[in-house]
C-alpha positions as a Markdown table, in Angstrom:
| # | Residue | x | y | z |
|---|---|---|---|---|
| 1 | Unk | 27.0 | 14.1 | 11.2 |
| 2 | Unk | 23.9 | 16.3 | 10.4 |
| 3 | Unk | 25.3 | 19.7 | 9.1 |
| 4 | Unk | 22.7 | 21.9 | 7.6 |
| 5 | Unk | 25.1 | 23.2 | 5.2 |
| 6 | Unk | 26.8 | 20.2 | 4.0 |
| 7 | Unk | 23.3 | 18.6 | 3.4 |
| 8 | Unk | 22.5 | 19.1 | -0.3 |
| 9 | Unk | 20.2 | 17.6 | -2.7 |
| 10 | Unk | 21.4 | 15.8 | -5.3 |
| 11 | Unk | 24.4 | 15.1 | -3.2 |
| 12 | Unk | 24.7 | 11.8 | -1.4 |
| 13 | Unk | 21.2 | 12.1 | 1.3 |
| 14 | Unk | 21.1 | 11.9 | 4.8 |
| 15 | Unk | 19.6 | 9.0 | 5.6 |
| 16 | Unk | 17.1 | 8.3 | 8.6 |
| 17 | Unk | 15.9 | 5.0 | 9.9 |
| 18 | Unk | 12.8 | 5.7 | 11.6 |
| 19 | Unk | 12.9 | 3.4 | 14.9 |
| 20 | Unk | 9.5 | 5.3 | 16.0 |
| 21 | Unk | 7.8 | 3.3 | 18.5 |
| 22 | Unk | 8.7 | -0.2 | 16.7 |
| 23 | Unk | 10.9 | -1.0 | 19.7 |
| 24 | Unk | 7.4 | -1.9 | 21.2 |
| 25 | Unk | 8.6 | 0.0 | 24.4 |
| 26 | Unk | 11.5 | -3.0 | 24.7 |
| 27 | Unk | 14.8 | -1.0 | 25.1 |
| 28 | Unk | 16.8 | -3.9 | 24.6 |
| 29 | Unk | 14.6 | -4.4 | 21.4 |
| 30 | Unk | 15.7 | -0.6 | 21.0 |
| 31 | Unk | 19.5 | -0.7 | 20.7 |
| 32 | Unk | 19.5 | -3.7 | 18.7 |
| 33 | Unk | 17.7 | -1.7 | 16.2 |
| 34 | Unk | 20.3 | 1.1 | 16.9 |
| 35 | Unk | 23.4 | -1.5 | 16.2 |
| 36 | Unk | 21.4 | -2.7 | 12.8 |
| 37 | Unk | 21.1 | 0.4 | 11.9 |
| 38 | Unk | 24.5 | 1.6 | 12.3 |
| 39 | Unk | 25.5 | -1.6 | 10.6 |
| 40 | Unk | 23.1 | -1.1 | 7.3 |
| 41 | Unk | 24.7 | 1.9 | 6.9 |
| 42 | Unk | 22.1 | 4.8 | 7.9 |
| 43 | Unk | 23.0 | 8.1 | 9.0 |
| 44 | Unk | 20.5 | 8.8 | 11.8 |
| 45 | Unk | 18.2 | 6.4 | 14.3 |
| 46 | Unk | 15.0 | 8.6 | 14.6 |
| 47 | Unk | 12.9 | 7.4 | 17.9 |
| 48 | Unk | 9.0 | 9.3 | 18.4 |
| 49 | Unk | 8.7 | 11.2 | 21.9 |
| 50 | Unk | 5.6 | 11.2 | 23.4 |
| 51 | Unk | 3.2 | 9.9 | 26.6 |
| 52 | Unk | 0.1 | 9.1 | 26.8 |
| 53 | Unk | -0.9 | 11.9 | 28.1 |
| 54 | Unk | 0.5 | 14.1 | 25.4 |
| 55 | Unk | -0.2 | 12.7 | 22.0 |
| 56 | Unk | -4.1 | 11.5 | 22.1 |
| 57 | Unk | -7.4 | 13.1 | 23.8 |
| 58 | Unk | -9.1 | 11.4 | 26.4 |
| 59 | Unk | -12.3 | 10.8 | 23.3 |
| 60 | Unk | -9.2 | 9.0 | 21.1 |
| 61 | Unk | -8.6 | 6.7 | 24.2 |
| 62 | Unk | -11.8 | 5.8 | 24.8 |
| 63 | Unk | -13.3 | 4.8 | 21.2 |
| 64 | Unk | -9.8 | 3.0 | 20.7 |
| 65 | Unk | -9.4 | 4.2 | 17.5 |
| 66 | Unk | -6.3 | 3.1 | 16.9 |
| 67 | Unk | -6.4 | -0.2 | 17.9 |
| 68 | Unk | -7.4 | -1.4 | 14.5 |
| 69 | Unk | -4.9 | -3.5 | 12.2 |
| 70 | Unk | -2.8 | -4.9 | 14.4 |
| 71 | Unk | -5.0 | -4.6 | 17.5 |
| 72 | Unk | -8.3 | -5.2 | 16.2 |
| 73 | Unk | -8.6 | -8.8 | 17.4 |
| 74 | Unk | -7.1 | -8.1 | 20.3 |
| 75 | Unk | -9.2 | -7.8 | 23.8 |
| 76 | Unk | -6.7 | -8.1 | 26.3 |
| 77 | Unk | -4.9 | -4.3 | 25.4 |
| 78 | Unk | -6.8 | -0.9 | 25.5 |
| 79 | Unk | -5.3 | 2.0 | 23.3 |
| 80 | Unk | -4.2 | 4.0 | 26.6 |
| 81 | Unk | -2.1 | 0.7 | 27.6 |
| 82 | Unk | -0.5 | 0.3 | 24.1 |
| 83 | Unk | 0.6 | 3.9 | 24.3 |
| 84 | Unk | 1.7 | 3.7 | 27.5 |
| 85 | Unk | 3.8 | 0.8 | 27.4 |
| 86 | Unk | 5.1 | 1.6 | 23.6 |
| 87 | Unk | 6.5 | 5.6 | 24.6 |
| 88 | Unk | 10.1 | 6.2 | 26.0 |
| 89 | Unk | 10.6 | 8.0 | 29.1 |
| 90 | Unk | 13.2 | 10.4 | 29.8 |
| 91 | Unk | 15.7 | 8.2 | 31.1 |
| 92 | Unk | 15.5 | 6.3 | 28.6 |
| 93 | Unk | 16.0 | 9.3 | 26.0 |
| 94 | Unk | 19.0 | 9.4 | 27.5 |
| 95 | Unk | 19.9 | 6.0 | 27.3 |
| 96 | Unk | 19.0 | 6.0 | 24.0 |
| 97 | Unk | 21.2 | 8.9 | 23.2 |
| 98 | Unk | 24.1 | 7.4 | 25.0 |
| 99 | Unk | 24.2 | 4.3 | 23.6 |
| 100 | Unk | 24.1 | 6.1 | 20.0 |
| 101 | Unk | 27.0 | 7.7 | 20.5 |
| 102 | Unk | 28.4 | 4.5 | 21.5 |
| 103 | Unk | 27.8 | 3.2 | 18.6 |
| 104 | Unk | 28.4 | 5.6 | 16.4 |
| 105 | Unk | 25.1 | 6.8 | 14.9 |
| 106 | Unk | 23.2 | 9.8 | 15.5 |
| 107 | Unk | 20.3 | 9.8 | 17.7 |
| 108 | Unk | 16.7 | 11.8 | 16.9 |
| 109 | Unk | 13.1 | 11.5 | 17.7 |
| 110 | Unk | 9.7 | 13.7 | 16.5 |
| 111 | Unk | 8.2 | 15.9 | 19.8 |
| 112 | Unk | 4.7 | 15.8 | 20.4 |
| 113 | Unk | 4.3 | 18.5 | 22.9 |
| 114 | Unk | 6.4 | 22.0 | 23.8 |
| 115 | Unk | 8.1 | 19.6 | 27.2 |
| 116 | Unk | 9.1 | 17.0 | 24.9 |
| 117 | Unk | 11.0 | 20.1 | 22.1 |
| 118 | Unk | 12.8 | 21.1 | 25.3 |
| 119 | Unk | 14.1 | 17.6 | 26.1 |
| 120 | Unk | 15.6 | 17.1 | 22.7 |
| 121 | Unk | 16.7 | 21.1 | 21.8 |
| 122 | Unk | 17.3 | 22.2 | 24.7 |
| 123 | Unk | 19.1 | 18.9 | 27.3 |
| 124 | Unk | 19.7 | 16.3 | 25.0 |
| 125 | Unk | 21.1 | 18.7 | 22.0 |
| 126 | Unk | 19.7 | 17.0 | 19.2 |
| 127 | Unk | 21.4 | 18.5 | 15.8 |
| 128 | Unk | 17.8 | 18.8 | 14.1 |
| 129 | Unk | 14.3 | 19.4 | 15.1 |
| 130 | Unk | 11.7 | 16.7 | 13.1 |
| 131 | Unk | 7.8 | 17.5 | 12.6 |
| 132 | Unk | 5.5 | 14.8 | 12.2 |
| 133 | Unk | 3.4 | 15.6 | 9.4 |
| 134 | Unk | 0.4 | 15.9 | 12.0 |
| 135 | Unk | 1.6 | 18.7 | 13.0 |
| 136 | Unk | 2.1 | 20.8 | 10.0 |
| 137 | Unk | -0.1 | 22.9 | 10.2 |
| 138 | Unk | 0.1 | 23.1 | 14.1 |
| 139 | Unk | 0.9 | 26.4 | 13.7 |
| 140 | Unk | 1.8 | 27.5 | 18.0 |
| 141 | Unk | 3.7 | 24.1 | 17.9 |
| 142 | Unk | 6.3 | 25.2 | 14.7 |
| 143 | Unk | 6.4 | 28.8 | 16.4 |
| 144 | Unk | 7.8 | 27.0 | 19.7 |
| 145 | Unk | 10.3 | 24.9 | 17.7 |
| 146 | Unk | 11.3 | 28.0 | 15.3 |
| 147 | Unk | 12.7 | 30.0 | 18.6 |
| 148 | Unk | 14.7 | 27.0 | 19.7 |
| 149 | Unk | 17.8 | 28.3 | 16.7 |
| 150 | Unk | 17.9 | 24.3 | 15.4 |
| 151 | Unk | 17.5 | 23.6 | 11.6 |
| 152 | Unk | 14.1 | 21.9 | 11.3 |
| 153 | Unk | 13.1 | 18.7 | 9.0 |
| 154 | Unk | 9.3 | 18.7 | 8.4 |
| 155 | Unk | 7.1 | 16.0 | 6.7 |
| 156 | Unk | 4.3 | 17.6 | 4.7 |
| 157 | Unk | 2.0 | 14.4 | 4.2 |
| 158 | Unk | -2.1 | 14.7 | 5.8 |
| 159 | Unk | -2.1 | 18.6 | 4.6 |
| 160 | Unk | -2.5 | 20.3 | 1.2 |
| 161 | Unk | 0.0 | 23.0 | -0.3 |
| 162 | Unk | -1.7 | 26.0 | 1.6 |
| 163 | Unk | -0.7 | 24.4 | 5.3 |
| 164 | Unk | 2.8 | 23.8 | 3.6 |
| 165 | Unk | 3.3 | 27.5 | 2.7 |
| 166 | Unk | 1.7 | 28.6 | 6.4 |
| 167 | Unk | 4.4 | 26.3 | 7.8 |
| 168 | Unk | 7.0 | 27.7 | 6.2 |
| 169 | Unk | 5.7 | 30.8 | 6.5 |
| 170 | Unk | 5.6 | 30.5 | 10.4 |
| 171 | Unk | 9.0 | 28.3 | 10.9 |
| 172 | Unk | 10.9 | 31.5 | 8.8 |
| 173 | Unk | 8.6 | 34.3 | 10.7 |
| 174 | Unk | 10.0 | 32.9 | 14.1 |
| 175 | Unk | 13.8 | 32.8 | 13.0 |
| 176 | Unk | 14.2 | 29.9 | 11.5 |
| 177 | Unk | 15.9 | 30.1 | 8.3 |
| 178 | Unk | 17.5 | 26.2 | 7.8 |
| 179 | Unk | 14.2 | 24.3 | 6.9 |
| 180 | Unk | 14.2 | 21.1 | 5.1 |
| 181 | Unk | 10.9 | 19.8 | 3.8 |
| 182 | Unk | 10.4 | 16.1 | 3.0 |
| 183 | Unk | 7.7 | 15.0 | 0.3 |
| 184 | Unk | 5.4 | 12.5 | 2.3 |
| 185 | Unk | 2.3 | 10.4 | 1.8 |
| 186 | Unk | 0.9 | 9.6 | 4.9 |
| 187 | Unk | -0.8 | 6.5 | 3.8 |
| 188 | Unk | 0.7 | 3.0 | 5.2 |
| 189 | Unk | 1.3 | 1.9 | 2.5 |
| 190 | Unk | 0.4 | 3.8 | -0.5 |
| 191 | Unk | -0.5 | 2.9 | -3.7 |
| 192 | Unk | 2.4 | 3.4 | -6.3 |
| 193 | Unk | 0.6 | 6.0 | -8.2 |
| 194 | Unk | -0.1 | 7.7 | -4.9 |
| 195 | Unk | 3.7 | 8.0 | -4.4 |
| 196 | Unk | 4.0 | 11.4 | -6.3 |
| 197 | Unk | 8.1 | 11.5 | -6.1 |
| 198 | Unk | 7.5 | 14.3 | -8.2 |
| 199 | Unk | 6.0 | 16.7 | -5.9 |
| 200 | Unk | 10.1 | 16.6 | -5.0 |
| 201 | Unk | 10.3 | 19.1 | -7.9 |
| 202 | Unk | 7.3 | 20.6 | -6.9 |
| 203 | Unk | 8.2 | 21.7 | -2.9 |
| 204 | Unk | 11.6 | 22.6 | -4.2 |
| 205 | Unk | 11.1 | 24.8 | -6.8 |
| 206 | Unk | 7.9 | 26.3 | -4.7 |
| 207 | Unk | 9.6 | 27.3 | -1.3 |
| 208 | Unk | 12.9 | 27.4 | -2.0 |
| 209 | Unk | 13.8 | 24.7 | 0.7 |
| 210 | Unk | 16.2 | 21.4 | 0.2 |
| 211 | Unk | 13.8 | 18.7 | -0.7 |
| 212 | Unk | 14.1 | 15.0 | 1.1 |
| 213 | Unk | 11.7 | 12.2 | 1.1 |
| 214 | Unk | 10.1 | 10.2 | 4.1 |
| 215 | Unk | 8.9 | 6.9 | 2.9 |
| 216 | Unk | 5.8 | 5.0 | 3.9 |
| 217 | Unk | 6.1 | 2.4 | 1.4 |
| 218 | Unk | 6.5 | -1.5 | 1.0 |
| 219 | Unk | 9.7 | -2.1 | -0.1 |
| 220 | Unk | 12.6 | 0.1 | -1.0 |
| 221 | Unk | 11.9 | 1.4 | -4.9 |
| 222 | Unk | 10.4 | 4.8 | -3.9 |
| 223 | Unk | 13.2 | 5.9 | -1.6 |
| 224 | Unk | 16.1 | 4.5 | -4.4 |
| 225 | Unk | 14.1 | 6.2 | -6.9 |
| 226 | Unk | 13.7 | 9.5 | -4.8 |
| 227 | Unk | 17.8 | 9.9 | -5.2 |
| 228 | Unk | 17.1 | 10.6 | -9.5 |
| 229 | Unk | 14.8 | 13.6 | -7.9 |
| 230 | Unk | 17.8 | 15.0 | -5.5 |
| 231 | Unk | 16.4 | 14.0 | -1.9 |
| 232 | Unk | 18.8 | 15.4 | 0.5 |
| 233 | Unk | 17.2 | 13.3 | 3.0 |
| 234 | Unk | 15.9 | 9.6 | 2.7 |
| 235 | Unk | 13.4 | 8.2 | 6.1 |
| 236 | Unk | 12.3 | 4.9 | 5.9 |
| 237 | Unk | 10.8 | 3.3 | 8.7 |
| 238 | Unk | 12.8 | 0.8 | 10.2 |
| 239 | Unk | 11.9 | -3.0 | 12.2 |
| 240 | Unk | 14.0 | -6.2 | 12.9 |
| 241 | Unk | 10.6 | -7.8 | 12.2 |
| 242 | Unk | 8.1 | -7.2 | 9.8 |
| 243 | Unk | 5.9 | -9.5 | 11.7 |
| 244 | Unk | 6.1 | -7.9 | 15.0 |
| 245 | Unk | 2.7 | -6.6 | 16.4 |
| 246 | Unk | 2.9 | -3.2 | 16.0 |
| 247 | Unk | 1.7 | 0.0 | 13.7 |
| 248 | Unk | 4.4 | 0.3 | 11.7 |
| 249 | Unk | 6.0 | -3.0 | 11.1 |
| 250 | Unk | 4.6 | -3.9 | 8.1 |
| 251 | Unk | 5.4 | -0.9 | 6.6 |
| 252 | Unk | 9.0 | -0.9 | 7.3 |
| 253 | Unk | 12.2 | -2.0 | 6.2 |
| 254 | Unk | 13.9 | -4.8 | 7.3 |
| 255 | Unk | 17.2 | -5.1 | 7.3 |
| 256 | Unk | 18.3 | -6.2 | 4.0 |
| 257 | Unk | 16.0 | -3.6 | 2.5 |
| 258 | Unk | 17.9 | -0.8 | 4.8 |
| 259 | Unk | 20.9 | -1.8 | 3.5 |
| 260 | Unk | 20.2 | -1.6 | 0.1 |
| 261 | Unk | 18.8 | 1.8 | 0.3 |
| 262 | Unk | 22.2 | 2.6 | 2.3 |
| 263 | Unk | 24.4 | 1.4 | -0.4 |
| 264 | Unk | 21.8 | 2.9 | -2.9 |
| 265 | Unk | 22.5 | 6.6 | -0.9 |
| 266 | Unk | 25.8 | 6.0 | -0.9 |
| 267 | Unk | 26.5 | 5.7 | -5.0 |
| 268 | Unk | 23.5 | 6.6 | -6.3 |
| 269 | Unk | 23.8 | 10.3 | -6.5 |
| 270 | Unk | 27.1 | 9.8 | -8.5 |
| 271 | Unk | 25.6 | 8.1 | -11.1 |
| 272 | Unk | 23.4 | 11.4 | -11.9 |
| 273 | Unk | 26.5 | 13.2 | -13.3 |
| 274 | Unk | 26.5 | 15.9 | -15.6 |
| 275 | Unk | 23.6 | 17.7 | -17.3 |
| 276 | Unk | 26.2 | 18.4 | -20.1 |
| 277 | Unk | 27.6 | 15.1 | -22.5 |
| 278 | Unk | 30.5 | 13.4 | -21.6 |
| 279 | Unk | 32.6 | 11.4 | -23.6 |
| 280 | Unk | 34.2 | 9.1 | -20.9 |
| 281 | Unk | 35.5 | 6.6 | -23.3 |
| 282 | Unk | 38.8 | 6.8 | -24.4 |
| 283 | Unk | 40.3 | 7.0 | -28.4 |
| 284 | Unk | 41.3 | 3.2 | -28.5 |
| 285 | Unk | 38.2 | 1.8 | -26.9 |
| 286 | Unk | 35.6 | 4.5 | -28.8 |
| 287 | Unk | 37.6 | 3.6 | -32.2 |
| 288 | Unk | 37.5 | -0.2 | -31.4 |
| 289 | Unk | 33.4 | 0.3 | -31.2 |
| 290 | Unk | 32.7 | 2.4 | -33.9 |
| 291 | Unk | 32.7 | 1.6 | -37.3 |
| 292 | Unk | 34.6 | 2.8 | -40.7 |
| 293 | Unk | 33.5 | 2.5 | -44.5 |
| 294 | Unk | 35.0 | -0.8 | -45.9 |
| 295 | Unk | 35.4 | -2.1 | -49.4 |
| 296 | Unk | 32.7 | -5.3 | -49.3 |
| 297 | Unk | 34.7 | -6.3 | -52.5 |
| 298 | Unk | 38.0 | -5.9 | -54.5 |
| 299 | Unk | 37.3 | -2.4 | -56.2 |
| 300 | Unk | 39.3 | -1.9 | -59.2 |
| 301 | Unk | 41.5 | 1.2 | -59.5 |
| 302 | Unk | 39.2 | 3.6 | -62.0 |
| 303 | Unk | 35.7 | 1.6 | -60.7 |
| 304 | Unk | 33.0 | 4.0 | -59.3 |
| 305 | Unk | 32.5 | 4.0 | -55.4 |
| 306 | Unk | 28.9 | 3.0 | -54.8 |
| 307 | Unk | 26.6 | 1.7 | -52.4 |
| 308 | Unk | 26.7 | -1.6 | -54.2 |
| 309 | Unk | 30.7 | -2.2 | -53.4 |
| 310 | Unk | 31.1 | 0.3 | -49.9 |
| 311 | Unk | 29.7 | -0.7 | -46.3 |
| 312 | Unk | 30.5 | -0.4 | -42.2 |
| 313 | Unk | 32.8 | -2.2 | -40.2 |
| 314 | Unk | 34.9 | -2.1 | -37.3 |
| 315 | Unk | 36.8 | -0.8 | -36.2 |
| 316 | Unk | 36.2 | 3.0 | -36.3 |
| 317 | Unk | 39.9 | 4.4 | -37.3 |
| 318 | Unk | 39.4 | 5.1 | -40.9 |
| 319 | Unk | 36.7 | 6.9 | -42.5 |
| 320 | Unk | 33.4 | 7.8 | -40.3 |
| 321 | Unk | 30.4 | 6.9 | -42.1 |
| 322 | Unk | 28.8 | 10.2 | -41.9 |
| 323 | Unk | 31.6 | 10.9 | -45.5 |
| 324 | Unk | 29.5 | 7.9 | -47.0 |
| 325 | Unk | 27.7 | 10.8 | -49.2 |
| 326 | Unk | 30.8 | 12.8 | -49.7 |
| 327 | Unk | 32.4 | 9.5 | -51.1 |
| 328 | Unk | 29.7 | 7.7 | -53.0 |
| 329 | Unk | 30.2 | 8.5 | -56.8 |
| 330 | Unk | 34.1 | 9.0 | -57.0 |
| 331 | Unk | 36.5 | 6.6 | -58.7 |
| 332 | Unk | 38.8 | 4.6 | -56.8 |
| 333 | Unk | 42.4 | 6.4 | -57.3 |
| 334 | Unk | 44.0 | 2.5 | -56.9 |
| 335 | Unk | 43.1 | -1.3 | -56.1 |
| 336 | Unk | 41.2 | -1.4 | -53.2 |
| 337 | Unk | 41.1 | -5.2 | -51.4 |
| 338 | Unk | 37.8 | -6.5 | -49.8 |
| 339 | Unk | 37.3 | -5.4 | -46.3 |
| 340 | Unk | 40.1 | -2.5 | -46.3 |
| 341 | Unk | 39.4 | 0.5 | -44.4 |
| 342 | Unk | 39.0 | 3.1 | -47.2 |
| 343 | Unk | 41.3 | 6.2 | -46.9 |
| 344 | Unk | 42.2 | 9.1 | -48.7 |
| 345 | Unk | 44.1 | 8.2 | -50.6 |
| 346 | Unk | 41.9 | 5.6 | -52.4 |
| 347 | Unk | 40.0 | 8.0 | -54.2 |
């Protein structure tokens, strides 16, 4: 389903529901998110591959950092435990994978280490390569995942323009030529005048890349309104359960809001059109709207045409009312009855 070159912006986007880790390391949890998915109508069930061992330092696990919001009440987890239990090992990546194409949906997850590229490039054949936004300007990383030959979808939220143009810069130096970049504000959730969906414009027009948009929103009016900017790609986080203990659950769609971002993708785009004007209305129904100068009395044959005895009616068949000038002032050339369409043969 993804094909580089069929992806295009302003074209109906790709979209991703980002499963990350809210399958709270329950793979049963995991494929029921895969079938709702499927069902909502996205394009792509996007998991997060990483361990313990490579995503935090040992100084991360032991201040616990993370275990705020969610966590922060809670005594009987440490962070290392939460990660542990919450990451997907390589059986289950190809589980996972399997039970995608079952269904019908394609699978994806973001790397966190050079091991975990291989897994998905290299024995699990993923179609695309996605960057967490963390590791934009992870410059070794992007060099690693440039020589694999796969397209590669990076989020540019945490980093300023300069770390965007390095990225680029290092993805293209290392033969990668198929980049997508997608606008991202790594806030959960932002506020809405933090939402910038024009920086859309902005990456586009900058680096010469298709645009998309990853979502960290409440709700789904950013990613509809991302489709009136041309995002080739729409990610949304993604949960059964916005109540679910977790880091992104709150943050993410449910499944009603999934689907309406689905069906949103899937007509959306059309209703952009044309830059140029189109008429699509045809003769009858344009002349039964529009309006034509009337007689708003009998006019006499010989009496002057004025303001006073001339005004606009439907239907629009007889005389436009831009020739109201052009007529004002002549005589009537015969009797003219009260709420005629005025021709011209009537002066």
């Amino acid at each position: 389903m993804f094909d580089f070159k069929e992806i295009r912006e302003f074209g109906k986007p790709y979209v991703i529901a980002e499963a990350g880790s809210n399958h709270n390391g329950d793979m049963e949890l995991a494929k029921k998110i895969i079938d709702e998915a499927k069902r909502c109508g996205a394009d792509c069930v996007k998991f997060q591959s990483w361990s313990k061992d490579t995503i935090f330092s040992k100084q991360v696990y032991e201040d616990n950092y993370f275990l705020r919001d969610d966590y922060r009440n809670r005594t009987d987890y440490t962070l290392e435990e939460i990660v542990d239990k919450y990451s997907i090992d390589r059986a289950d990546h190809f589980m996972l994978k399997e039970y995608c194409d079952q269904v019908g949906i394609e699978f994806n997850s973001t790397p966190f280490s050079k091991p975990e590229v291989d897994l998905l490039a290299d024995e699990l054949q993923v179609p695309f390569i996605k960057v967490a936004s963390m590791d934009l300007n992870n410059l070794p990383f992007l060099a690693y995942i440039a020589k694999k030959g796969k397209p590669v979808v990076i989020s540019t939220g945490l980093c300023g323009l300069a770390d965007v143009s390095d990225a680029v810069d290092c993805l293209r130096t290392n033969g990668c030529s198929e980049i997508i970049l997608l606008h991202c504000v790594s806030i959960y959730p932002p506020a809405d005048e933090m939402v910038n969906l024009n920086n859309i414009d902005m990456l586009r027009n900058t680096f010469g890349c298709k645009v998309g948009y990853s979502d960290h929103t409440i709700g789904c009016v950013a990613p509809i309104m991302s489709l009136a900017k041309g995002a080739c790609i729409i990610e949304k986080h993604f949960t059964l359960d916005k109540d679910m203990v977790g880091w992104d659950h709150k943050i993410s769609a449910n499944p009603e809001e999934l689907e309406t971002i689905c069906q949103a993708a899937s007509c959306g785009y059309k209703m952009l059109g044309s830059y140029q004007k189109v008429v699509n209305e045809d003769e009858e129904r344009r002349n039964a709207f529009k309006r034509s100068i009337v007689a708003v009395r009998d006019i006499r044959c010989g009496e002057v045409l004025s303001e006073d005895n001339l005004t606009f009616k439907r239907p629009g068949s007889g005389i436009e009312p831009r020739y109201f000038d052009m007529i004002v002032g002549r005589k009537a050339a015969r009797d003219i009855k009260k709420d005629r369409l005025l021709s011209k043969e009537d002066f």
